[in-house]
PATI-847170 format. One line per 10 residues: their letters; for each residue y, z, x of N, C-alpha, C. Coordinates in pm, whole numbers, padded with zeros to 5 digits. Example, Ala and Ser with C-alpha at 12.3 -4.5 7.8 and 13.67 -1.06 7.14 Angstrom:
AS) -00569:00780:01319:-00450:00780:01230:-00330:00780:01320 | -00225:00708:01285:-00106:00714:01367:00003:00787:01290 $
***
This chain:
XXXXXXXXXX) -00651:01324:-01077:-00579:01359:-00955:-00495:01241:-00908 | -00351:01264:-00869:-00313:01146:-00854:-00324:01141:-00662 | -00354:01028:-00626:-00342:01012:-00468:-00252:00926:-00416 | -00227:00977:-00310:-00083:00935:-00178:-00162:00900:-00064 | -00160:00748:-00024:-00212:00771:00130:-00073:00685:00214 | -00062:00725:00310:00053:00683:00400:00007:00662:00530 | 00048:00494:00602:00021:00452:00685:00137:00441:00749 | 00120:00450:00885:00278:00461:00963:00238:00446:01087 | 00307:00313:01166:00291:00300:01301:00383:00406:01402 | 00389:00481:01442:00477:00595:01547:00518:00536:01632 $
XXXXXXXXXX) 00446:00467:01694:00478:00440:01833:00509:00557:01938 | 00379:00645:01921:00399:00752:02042:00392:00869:01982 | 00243:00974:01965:00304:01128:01967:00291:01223:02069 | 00327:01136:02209:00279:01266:02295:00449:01344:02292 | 00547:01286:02246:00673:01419:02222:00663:01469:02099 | 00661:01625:02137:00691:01676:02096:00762:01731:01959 | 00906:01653:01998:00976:01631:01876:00949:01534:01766 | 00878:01438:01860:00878:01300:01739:00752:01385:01617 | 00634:01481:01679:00531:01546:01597:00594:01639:01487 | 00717:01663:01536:00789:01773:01433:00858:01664:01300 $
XXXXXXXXXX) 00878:01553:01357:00921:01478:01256:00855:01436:01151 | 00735:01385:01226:00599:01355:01124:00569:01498:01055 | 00567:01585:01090:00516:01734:01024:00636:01731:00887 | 00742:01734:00904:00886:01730:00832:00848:01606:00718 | 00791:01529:00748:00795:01375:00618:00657:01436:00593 | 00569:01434:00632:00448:01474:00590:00454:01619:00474 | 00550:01674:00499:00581:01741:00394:00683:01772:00266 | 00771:01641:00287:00790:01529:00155:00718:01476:00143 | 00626:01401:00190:00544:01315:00111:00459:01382:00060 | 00372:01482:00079:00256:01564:00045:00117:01447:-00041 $
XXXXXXXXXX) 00104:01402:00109:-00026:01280:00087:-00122:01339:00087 | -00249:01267:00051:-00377:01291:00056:-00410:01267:00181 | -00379:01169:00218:-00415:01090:00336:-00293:01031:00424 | -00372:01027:00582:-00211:01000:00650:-00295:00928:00788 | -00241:00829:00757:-00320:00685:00861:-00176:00688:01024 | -00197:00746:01112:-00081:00698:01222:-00127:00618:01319 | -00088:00502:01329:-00136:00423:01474:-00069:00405:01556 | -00052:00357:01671:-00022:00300:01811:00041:00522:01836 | -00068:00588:01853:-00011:00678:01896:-00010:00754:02026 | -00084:00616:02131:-00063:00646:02288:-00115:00758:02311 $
XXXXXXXXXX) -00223:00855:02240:-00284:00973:02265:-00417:00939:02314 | -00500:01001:02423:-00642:00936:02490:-00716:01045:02430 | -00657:01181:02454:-00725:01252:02393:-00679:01379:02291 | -00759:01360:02157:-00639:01445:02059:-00733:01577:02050 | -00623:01709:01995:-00728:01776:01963:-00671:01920:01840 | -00708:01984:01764:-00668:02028:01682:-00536:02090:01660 | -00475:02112:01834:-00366:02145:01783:-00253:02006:01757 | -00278:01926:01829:-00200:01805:01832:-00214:01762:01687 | -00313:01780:01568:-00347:01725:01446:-00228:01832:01368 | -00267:01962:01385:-00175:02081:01312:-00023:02058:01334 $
XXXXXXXXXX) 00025:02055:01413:00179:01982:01493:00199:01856:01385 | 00137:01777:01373:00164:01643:01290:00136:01725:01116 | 00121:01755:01125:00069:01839:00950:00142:01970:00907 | 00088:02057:00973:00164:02189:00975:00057:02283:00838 | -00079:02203:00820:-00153:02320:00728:-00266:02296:00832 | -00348:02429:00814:-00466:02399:00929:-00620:02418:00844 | -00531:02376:00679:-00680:02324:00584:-00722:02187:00632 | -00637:02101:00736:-00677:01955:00722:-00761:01920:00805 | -00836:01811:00807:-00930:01760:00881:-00865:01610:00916 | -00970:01595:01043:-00868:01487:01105:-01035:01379:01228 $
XXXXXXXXXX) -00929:01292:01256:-01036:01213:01369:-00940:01121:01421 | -00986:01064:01513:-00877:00965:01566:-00967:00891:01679 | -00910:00738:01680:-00972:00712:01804:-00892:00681:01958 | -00933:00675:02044:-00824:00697:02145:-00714:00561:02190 | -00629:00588:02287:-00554:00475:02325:-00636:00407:02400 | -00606:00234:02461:-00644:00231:02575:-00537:00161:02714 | -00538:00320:02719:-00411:00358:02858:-00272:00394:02806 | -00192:00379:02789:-00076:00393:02698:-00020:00318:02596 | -00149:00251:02495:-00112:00195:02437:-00212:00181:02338 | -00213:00177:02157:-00270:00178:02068:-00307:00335:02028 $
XXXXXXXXXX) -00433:00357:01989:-00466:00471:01944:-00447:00513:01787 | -00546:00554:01737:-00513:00595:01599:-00557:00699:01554 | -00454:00796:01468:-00521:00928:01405:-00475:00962:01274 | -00613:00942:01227:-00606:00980:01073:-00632:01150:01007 | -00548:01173:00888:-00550:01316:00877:-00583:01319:00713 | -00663:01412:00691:-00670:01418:00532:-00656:01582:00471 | -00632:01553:00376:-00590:01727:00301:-00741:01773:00230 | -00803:01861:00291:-00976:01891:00275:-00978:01943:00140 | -00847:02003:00101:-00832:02061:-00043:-00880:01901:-00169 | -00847:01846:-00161:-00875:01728:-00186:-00946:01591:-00194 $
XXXXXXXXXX) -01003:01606:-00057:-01066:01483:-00005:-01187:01532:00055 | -01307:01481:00032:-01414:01513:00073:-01470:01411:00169 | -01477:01406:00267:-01481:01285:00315:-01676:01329:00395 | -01741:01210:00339:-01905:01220:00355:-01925:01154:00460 | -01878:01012:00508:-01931:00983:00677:-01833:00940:00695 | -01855:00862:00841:-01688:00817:00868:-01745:00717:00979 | -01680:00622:01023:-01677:00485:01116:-01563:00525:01248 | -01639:00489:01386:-01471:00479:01415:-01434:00352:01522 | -01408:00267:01540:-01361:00187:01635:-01274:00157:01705 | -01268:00045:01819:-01127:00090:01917:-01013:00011:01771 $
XXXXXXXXXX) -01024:-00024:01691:-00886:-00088:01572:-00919:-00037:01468 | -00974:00041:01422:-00987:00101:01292:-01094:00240:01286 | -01046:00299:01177:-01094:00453:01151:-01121:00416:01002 | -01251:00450:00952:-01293:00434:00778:-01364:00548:00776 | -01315:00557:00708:-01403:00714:00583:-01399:00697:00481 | -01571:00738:00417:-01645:00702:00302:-01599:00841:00277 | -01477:00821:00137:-01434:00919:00067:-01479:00980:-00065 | -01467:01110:-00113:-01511:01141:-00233:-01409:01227:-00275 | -01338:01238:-00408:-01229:01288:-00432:-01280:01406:-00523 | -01207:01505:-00485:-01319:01674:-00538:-01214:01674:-00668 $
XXXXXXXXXX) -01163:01647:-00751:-01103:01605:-00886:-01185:01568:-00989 | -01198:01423:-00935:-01334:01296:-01030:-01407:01283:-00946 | -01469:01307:-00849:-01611:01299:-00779:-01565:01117:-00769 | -01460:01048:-00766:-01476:00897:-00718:-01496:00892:-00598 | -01589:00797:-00549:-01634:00798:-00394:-01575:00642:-00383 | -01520:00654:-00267:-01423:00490:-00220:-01461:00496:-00075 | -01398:00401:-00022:-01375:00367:00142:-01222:00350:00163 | -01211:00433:00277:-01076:00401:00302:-01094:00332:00453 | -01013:00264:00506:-01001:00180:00655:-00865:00192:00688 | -00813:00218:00747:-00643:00239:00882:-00710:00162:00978 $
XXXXXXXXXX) -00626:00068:00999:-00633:-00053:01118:-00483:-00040:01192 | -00517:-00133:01327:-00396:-00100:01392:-00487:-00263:01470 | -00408:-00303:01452:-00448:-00466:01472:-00410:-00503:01629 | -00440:-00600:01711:-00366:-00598:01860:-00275:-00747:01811 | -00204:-00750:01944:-00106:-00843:01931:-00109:-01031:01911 | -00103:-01034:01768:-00144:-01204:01768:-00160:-01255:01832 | -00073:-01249:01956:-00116:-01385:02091:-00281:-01342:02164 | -00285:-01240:02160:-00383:-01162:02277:-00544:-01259:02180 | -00610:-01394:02172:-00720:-01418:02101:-00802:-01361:02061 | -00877:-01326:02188:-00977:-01243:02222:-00981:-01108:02143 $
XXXXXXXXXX) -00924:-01042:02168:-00874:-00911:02124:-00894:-00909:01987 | -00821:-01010:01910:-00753:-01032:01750:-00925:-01092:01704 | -01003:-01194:01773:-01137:-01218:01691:-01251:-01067:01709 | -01236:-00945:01789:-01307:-00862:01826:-01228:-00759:01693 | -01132:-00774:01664:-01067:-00677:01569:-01061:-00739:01473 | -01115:-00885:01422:-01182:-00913:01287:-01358:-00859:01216 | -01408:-00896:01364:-01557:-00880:01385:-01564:-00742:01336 | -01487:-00663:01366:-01491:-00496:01375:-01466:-00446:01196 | -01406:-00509:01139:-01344:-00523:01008:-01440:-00571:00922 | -01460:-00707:00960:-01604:-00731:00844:-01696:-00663:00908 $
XXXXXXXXXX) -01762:-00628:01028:-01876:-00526:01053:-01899:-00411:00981 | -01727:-00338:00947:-01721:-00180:00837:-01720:-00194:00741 | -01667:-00338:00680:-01707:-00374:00556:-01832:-00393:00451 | -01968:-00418:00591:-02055:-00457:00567:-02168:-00296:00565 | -02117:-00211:00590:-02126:-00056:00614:-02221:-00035:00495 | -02065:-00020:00413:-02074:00016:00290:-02049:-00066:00156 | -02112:-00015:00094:-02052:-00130:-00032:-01980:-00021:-00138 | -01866:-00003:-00136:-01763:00098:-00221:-01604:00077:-00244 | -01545:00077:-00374:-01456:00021:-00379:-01344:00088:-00269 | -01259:-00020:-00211:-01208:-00046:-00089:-01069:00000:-00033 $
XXXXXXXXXX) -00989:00078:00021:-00836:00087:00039:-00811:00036:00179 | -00754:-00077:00218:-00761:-00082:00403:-00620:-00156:00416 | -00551:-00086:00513:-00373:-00071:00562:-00392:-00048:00703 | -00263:-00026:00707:-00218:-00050:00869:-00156:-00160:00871 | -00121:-00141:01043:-00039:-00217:01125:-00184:-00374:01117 | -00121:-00500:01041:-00224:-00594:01125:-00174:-00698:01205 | -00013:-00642:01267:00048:-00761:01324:00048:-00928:01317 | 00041:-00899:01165:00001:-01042:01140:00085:-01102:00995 | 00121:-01206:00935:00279:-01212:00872:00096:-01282:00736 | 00134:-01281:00592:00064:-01317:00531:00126:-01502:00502 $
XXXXXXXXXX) 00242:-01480:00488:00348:-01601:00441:00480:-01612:00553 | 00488:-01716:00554:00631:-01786:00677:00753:-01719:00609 | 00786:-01660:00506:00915:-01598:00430:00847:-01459:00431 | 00747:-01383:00531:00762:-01245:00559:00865:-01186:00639 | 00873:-01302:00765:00921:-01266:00867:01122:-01351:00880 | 01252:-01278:00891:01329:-01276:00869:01364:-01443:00979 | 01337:-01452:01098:01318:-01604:01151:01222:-01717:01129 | 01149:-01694:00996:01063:-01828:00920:00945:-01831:00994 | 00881:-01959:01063:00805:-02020:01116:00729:-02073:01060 | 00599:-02121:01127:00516:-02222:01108:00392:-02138:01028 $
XXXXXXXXXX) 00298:-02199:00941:00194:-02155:00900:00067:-02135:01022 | 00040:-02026:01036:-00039:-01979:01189:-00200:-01958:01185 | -00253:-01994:01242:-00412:-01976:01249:-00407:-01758:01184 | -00359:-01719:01244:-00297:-01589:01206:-00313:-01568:01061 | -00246:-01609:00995:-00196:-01599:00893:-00289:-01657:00821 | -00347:-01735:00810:-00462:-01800:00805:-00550:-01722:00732 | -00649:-01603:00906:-00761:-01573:00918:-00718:-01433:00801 | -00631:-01353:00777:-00561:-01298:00730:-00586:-01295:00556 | -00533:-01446:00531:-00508:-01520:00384:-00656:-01506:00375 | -00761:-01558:00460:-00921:-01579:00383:-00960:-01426:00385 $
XXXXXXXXXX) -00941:-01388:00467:-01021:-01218:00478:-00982:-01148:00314 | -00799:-01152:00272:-00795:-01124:00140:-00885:-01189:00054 | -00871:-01292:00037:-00962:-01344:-00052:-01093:-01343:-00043 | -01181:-01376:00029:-01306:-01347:00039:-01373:-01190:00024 | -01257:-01101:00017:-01305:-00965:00001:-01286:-00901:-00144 | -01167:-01012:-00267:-01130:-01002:-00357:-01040:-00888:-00324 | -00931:-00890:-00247:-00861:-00750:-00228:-00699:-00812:-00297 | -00645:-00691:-00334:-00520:-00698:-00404:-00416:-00681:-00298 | -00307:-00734:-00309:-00171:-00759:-00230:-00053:-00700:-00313 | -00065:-00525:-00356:00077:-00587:-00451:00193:-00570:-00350 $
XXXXXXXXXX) 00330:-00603:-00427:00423:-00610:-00404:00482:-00474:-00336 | 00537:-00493:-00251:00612:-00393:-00154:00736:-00334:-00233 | 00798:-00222:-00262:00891:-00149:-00336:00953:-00122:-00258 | 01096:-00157:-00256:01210:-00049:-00200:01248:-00107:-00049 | 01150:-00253:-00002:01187:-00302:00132:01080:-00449:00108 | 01130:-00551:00189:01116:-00662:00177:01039:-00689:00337 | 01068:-00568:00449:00983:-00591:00539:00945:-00465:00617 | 00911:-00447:00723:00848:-00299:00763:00871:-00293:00934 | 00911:-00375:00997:00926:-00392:01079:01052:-00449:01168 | 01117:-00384:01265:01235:-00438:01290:01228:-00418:01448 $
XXXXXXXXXX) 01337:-00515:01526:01334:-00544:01671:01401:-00454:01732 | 01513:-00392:01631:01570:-00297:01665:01703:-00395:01750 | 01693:-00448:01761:01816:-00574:01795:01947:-00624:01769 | 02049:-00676:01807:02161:-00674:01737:02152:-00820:01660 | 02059:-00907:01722:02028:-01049:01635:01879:-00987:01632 | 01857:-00910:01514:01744:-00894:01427:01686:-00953:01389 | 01541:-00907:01455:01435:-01020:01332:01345:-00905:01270 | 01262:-00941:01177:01215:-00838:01068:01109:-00920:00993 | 01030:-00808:00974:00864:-00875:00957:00807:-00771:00890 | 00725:-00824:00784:00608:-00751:00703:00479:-00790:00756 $
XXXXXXXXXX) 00444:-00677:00842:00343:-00645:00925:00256:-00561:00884 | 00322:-00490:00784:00208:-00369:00800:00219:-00382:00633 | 00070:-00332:00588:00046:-00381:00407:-00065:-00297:00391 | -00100:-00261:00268:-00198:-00191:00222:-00277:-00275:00090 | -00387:-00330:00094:-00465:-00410:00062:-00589:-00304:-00059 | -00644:-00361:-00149:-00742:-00285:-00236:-00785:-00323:-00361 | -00915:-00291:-00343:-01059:-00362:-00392:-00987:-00330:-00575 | -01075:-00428:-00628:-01029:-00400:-00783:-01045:-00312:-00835 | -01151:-00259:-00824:-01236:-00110:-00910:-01140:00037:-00871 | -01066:-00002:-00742:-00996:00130:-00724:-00884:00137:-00823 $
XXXXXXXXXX) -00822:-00012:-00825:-00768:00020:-00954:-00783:00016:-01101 | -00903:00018:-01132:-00967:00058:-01262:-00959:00195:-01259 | -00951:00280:-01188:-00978:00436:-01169:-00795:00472:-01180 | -00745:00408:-01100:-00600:00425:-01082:-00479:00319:-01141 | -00500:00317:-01242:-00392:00155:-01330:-00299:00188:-01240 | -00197:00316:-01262:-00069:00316:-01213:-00050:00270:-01028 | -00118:00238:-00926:-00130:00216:-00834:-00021:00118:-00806 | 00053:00175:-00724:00182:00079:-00646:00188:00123:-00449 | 00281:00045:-00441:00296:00007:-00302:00421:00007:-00254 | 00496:00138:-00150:00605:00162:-00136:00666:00159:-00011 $
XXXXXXXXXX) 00756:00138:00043:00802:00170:00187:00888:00252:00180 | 00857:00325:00289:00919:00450:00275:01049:00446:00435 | 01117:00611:00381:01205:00613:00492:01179:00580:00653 | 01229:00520:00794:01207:00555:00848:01279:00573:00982 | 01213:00757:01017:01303:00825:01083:01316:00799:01233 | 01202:00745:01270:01194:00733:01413:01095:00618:01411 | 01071:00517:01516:00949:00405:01543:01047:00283:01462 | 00983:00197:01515:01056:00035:01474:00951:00003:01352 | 00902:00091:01299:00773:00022:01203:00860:00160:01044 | 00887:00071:00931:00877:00188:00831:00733:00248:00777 $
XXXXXXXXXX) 00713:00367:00764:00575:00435:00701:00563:00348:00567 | 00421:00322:00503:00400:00224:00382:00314:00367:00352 | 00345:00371:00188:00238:00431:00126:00212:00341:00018 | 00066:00381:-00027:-00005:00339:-00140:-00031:00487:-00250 | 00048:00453:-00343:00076:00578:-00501:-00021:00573:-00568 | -00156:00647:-00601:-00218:00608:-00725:-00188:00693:-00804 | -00137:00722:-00916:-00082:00835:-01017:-00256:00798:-01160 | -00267:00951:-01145:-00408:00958:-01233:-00341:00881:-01417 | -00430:00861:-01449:-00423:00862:-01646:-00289:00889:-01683 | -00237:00857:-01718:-00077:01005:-01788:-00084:00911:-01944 $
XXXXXXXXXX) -00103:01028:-02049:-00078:00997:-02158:00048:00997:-02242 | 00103:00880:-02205:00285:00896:-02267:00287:00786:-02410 | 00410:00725:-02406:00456:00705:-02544:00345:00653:-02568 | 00312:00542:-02675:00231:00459:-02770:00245:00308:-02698 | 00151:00251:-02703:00185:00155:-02630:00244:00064:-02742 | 00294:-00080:-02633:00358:-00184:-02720:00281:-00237:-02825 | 00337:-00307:-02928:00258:-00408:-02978:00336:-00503:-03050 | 00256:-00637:-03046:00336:-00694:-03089:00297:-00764:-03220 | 00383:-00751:-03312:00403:-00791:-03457:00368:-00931:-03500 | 00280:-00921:-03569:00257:-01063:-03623:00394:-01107:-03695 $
XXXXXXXXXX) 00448:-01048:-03821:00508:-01069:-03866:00674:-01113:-03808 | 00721:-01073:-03671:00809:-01147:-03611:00757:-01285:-03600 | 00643:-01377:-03578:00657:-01487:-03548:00701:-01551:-03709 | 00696:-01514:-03769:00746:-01553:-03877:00914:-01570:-03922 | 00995:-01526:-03825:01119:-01503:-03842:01177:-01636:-03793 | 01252:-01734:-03813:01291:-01891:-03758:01315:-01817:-03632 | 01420:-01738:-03582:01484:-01753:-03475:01417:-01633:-03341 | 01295:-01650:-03392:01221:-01546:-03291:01145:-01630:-03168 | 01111:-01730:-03154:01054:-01782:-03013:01175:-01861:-02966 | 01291:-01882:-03040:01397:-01906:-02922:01479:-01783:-02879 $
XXXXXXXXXX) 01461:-01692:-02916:01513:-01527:-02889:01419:-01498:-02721 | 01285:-01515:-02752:01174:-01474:-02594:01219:-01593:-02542 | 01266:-01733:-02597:01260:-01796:-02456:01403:-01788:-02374 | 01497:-01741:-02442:01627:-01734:-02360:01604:-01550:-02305 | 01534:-01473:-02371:01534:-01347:-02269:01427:-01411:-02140 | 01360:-01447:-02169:01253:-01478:-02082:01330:-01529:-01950 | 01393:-01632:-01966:01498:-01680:-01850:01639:-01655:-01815 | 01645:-01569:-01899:01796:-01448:-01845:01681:-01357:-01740 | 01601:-01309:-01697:01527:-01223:-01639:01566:-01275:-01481 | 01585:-01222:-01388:01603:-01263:-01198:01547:-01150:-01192 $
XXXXXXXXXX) 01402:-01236:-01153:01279:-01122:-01104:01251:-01250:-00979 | 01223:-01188:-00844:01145:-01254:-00744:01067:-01169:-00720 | 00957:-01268:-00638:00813:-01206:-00565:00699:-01328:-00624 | 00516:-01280:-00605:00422:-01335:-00628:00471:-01381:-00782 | 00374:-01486:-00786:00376:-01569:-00935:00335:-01419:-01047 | 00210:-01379:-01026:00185:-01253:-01052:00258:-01162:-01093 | 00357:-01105:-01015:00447:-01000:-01005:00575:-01063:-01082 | 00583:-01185:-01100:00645:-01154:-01192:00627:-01208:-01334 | 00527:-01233:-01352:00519:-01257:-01500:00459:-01145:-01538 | 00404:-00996:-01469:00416:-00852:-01535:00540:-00827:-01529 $
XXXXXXXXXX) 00666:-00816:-01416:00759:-00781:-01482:00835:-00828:-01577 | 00865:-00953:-01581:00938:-00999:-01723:00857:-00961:-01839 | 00735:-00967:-01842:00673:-00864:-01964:00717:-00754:-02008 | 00734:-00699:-01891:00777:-00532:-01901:00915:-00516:-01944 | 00972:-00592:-01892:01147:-00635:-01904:01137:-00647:-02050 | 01033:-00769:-02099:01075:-00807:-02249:01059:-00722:-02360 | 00936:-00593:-02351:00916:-00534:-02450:01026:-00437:-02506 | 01126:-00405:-02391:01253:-00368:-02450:01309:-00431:-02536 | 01349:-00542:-02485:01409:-00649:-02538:01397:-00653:-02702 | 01226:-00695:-02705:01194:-00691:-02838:01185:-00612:-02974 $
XXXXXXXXXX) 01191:-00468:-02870:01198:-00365:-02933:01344:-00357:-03083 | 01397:-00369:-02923:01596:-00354:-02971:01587:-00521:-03116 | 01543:-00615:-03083:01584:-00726:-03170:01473:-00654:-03312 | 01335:-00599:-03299:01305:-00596:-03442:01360:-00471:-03497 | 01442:-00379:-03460:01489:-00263:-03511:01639:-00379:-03566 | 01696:-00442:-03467:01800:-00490:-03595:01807:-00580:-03655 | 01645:-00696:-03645:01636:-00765:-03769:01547:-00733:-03896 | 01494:-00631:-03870:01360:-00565:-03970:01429:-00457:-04024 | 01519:-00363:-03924:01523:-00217:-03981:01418:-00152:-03972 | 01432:-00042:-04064:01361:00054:-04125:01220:00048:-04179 $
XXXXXX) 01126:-00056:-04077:01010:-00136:-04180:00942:-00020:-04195 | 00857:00087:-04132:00798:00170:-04197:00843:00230:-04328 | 00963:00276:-04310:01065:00357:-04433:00998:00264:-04596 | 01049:00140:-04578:00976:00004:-04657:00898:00020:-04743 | 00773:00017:-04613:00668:00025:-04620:00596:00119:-04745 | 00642:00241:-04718:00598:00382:-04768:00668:00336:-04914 $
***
């Protein structure tokens, strides 16, 4: 089964219209899962969930604002998602998931983080995070808004390396959680301003084993129609059995002019991002590459062969 979950700050569904919008993308995207925060609602209730969805197979929970501000409501497609218990706090909503496909049971977490400066607030919405962490022990998916920059080149006016950013950097690591690379946008957040600033705020984070289940797993930003925040989804596309994979030939290293051939493709390549990210893509880049050079210095080697 392949899965879609989509996190998206609104900023507000008590109109009306803005619920018809989410109903409208929610049905391009056709997610599994659909994380909305800061949605200023105190109290939600099935029809306010159906309005944001528009099927009334889905199941839903949310926790409330406090006063006109925060709030989060998560929605899942029941055709799909089996969801066995669930957590809820004033910054995050987790459900211990089971997928009715492969019976994989995970954790998912939607956070909606409070505002860096506010201390207090920001160490009670860490506490709350490793507390759900400590729940369960199951491989992990946790996104949202965490108003918080990972690196000083997230945010489009720089700055300083921040206690923030910091508590942030250890929580990834100490949880062994994955960061990939953002597709299709470089940040998620905008002032809406005519001297713009712009920030990757909002990220979707996950445990290793989920992607043992899901190789193809990427990380996208998506359109966005209304709110200063773009919707982020996380893609896991099941198994797909396509061409043959690469391989590579002993018998090219044998050719004189074959490791100065990879080292000038290698650095014709303008790939940016993590150290990571890109020494898979110039991989990926090169096996073309190599392809095309042993078809026209080998030929026909099977033909040969036979």
């Amino acid at each position: 089964m392949d899965l879609k979950i989509v996190y998206w700050n609104i900023r507000g569904l008590n109109d009306l219209n803005r619920r018809d919008i989410v109903k409208k993308k929610i049905k391009d995207w056709k997610p599994s899962i659909v994380l909305l925060q800061e949605t200023k609602i105190q109290l939600c209730n099935d029809l306010i969930a159906w309005q944001c969805w528009g099927k009334r197979d889905i199941m839903w929970l949310y926790s409330h604002s406090q006063g006109s501000s925060g709030g989060i409501l998560c929605l899942w497609d029941s055709s799909k998602i089996q969801v066995i218990d669930s957590l809820i706090g004033p910054y995050s909503i987790t459900l211990h998931c089971k997928n009715l496909s492969n019976c994989f049971e995970w954790m998912f977490t939607g956070v909606y983080a409070p505002c860096a400066n506010n201390t207090e607030e920001v160490n009670l919405f860490w506490r709350e995070i490793e507390e759900t962490r400590a729940f369960w022990n199951f491989p992990w998916v946790i996104g949202g808004d965490f108003n918080e920059l990972r690196f000083a080149h997230e945010r489009t006016s720089g700055g300083d390396y921040t206690i923030g950013m910091i508590k942030l950097n250890s929580f990834i690591s100490r949880h062994h959680l994955f960061d990939f690379p953002l597709i299709d946008a470089s940040f998620t957040w905008t002032n809406n301003q005519i001297q713009s600033i712009r920030s990757r705020i909002d990220r979707i984070l996950l445990f290793p084993a989920t992607e043992s289940v899901y190789p193809q797993v990427t990380q996208h930003s998506l359109d966005r129609p209304c709110s200063d925040h773009n919707p982020i989804a996380m893609v896991c596309e099941g198994v797909k059995h396509g061409p043959s994979p690469f391989r590579c030939e002993y018998y090219w290293f044998l050719h004189p002019k074959f490791l100065n051939f990879v080292r000038d493709m290698w650095n014709s390549f303008d790939v940016s991002g993590s150290a990571g990210f890109v020494f898979c893509k110039k991989l990926q880049l090169l096996k073309h590459h190599l392809r095309l050079w042993s078809k026209r210095e080998y030929r026909e080697v099977d033909r040969k062969l036979e």
